[in-house]
N, CA, C and O atoms as a GROMACS GRO file, in nm:
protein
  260
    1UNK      N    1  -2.799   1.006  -4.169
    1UNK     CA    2  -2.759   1.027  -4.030
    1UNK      C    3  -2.808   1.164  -3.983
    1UNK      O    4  -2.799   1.267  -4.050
    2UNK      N    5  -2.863   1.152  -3.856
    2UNK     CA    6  -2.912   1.314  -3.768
    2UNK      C    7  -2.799   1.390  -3.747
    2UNK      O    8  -2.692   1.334  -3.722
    3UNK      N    9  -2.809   1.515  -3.755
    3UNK     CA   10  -2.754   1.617  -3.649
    3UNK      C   11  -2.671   1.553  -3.558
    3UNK      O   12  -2.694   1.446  -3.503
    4UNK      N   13  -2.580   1.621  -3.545
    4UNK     CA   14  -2.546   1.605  -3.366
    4UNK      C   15  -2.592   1.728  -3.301
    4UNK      O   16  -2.605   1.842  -3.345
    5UNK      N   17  -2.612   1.681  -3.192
    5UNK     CA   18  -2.648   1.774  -3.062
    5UNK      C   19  -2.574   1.779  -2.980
    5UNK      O   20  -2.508   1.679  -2.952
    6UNK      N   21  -2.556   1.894  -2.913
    6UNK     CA   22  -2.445   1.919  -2.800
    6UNK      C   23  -2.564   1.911  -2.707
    6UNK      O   24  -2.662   1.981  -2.732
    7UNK      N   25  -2.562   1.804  -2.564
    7UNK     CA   26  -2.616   1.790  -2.444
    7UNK      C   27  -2.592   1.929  -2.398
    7UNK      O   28  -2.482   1.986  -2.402
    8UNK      N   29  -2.720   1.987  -2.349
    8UNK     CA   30  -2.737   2.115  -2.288
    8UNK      C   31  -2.667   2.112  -2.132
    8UNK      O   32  -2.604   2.200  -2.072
    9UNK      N   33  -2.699   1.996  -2.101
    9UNK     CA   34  -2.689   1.997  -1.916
    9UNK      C   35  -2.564   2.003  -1.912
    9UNK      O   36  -2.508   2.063  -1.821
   10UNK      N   37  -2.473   1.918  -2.048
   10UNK     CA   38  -2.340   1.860  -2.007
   10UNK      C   39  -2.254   2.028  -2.064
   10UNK      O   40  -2.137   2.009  -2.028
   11UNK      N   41  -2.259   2.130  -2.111
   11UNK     CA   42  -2.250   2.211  -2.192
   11UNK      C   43  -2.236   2.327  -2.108
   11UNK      O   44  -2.155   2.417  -2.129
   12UNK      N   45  -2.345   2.321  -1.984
   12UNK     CA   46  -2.337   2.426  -1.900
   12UNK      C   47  -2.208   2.386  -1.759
   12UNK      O   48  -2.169   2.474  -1.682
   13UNK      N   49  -2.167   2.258  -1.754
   13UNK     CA   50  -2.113   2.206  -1.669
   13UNK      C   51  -1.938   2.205  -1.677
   13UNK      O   52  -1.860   2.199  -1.582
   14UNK      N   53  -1.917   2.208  -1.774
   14UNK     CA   54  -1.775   2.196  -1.893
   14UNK      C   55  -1.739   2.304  -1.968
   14UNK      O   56  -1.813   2.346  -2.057
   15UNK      N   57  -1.626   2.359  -1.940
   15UNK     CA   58  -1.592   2.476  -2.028
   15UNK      C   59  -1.438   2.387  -2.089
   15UNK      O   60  -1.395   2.293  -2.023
   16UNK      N   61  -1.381   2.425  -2.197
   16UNK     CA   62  -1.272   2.397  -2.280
   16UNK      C   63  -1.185   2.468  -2.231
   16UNK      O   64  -1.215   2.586  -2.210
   17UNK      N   65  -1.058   2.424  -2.201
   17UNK     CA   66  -0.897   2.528  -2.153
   17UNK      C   67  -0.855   2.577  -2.316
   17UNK      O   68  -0.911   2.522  -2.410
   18UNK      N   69  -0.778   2.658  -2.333
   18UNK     CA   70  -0.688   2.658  -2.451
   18UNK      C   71  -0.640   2.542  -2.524
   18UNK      O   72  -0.630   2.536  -2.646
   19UNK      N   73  -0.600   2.417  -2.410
   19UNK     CA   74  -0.529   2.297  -2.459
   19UNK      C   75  -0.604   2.214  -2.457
   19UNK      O   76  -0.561   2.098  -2.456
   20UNK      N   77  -0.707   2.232  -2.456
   20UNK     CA   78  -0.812   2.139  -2.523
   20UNK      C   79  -0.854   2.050  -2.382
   20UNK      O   80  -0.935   1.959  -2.402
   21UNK      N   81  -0.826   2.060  -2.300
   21UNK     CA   82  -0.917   1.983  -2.146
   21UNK      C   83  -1.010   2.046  -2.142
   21UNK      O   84  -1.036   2.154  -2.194
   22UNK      N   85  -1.090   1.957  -2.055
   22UNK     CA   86  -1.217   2.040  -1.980
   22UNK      C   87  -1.214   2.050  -1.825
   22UNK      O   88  -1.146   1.982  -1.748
   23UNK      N   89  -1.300   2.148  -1.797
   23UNK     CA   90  -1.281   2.214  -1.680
   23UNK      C   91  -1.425   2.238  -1.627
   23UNK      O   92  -1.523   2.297  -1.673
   24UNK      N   93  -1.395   2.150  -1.481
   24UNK     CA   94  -1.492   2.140  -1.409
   24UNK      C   95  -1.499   2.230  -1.262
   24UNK      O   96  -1.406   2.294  -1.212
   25UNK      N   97  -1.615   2.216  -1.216
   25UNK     CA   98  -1.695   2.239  -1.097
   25UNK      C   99  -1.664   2.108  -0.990
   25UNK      O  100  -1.714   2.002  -1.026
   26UNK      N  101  -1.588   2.107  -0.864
   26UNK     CA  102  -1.613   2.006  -0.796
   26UNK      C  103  -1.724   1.998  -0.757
   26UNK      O  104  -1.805   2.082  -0.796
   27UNK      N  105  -1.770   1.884  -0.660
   27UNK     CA  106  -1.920   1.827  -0.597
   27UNK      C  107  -1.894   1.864  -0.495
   27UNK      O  108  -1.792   1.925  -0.462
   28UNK      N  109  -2.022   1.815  -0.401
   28UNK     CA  110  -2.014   1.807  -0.303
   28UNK      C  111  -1.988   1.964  -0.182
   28UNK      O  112  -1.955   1.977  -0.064
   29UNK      N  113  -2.020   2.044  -0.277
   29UNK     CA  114  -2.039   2.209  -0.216
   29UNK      C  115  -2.194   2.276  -0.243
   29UNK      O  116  -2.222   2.396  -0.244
   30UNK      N  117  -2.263   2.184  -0.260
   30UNK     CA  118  -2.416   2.302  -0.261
   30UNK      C  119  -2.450   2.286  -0.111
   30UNK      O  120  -2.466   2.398  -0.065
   31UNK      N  121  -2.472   2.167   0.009
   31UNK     CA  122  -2.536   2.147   0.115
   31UNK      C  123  -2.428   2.087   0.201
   31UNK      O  124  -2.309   2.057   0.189
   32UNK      N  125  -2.540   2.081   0.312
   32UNK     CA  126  -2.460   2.004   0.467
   32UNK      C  127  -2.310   2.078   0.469
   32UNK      O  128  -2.201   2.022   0.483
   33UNK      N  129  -2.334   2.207   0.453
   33UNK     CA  130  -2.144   2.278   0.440
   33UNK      C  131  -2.130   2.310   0.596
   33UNK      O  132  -2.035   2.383   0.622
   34UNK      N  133  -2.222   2.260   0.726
   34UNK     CA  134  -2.190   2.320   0.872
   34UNK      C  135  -2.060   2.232   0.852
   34UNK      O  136  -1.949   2.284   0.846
   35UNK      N  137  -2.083   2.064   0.839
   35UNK     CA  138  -1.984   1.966   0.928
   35UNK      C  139  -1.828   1.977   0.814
   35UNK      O  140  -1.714   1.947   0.848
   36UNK      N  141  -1.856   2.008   0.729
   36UNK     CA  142  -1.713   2.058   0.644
   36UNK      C  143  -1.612   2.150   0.722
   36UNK      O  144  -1.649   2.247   0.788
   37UNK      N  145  -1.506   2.119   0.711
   37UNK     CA  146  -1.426   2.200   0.765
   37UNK      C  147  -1.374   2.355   0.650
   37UNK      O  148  -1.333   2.313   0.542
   38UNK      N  149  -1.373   2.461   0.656
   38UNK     CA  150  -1.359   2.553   0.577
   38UNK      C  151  -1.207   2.522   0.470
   38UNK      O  152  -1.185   2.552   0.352
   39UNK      N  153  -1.137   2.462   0.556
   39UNK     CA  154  -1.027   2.418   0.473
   39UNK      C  155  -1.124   2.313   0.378
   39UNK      O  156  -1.199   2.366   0.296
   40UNK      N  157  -1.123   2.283   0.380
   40UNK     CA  158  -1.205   2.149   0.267
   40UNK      C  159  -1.314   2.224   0.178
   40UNK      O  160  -1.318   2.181   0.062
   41UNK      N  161  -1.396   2.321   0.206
   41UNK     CA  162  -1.498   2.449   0.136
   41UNK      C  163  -1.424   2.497   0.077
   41UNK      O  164  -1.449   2.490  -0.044
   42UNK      N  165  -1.287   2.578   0.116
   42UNK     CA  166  -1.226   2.655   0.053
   42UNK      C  167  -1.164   2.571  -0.118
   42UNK      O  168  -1.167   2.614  -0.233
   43UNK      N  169  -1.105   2.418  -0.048
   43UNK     CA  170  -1.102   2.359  -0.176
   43UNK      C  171  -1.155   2.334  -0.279
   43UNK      O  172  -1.104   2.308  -0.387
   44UNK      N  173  -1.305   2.342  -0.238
   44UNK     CA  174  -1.450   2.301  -0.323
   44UNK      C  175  -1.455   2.411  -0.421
   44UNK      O  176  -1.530   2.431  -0.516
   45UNK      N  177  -1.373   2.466  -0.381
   45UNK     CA  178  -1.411   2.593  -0.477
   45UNK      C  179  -1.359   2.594  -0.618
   45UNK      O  180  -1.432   2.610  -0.716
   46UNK      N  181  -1.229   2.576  -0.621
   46UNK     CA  182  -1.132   2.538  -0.710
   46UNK      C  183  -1.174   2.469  -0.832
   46UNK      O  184  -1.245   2.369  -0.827
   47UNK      N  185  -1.133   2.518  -0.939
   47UNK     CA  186  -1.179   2.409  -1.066
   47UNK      C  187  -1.129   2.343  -1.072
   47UNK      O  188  -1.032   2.363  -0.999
   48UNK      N  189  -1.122   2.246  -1.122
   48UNK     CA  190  -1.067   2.116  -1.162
   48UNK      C  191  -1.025   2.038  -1.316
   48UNK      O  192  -1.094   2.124  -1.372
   49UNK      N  193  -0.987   1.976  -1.401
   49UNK     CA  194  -0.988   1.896  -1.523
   49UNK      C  195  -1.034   1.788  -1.487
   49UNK      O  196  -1.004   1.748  -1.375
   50UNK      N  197  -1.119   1.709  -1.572
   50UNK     CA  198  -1.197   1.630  -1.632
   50UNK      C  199  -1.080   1.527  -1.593
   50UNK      O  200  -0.966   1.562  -1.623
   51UNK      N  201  -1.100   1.402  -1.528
   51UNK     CA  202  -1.022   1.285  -1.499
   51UNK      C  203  -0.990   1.247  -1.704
   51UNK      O  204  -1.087   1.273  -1.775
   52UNK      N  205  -0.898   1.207  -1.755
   52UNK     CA  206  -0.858   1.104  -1.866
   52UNK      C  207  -0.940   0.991  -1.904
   52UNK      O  208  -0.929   0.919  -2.004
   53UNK      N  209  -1.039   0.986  -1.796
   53UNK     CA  210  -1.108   0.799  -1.812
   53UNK      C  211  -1.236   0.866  -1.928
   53UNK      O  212  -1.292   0.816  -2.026
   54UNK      N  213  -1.249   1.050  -1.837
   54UNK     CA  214  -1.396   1.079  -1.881
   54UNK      C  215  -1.411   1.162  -1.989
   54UNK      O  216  -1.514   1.219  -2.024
   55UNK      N  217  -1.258   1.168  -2.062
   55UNK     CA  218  -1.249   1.349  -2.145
   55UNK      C  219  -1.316   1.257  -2.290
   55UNK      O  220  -1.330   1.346  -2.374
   56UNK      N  221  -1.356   1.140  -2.346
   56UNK     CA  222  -1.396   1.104  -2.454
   56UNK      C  223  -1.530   1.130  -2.401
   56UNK      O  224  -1.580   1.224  -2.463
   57UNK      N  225  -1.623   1.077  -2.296
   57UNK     CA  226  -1.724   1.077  -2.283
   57UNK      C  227  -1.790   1.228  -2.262
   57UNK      O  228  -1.896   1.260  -2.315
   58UNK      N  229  -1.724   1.305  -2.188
   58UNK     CA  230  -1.726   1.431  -2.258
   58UNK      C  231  -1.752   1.503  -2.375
   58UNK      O  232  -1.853   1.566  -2.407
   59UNK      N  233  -1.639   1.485  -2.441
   59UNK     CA  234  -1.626   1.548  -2.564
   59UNK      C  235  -1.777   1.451  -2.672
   59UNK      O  236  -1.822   1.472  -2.784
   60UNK      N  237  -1.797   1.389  -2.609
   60UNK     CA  238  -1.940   1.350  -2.734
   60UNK      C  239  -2.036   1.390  -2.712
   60UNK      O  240  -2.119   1.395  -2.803
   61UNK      N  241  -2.066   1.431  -2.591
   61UNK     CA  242  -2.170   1.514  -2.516
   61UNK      C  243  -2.144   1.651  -2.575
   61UNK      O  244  -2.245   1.703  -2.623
   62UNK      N  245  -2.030   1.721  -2.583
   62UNK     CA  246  -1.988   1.816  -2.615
   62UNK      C  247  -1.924   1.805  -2.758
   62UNK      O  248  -1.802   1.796  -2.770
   63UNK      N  249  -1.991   1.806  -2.844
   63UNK     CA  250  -1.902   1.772  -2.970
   63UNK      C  251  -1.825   1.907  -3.021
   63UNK      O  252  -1.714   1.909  -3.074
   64UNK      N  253  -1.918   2.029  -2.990
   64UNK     CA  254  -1.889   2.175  -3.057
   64UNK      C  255  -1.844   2.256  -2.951
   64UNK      O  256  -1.843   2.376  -2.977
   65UNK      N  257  -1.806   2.224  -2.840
   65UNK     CA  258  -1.805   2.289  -2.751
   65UNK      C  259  -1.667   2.335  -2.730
   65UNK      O  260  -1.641   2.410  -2.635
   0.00000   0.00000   0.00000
């Protein structure tokens, strides 16, 4: 059996909490930010945890992470 590899892309995207979640970047804040309302920007900002459906598919991308 190979190596595992930790996905680079997925690695820069995902950081680990203390309790073992991951912690994301919302979407939907690089462009078109005129028709957003700043209340809704201001939210974009905020990190987030990894929905439950996605923290396995994660963590295999991220095995060492």
């Amino acid at each position: 059996m190979g190596k595992l590899k930790t996905r680079r892309a997925a690695a820069k995207r995902f950081n680990v909490t203390g309790t073992g979640k991951f912690k994301r970047a919302k979407a939907y804040k690089s462009h078109i930010l005129e028709k957003k309302s700043p209340k809704r920007k201001r939210n974009l900002r905020k990190a987030t945890l990894v929905a439950k459906s996605y923290i396995e598919t994660v963590r295999k991308m991220c095995p060492f992470v």
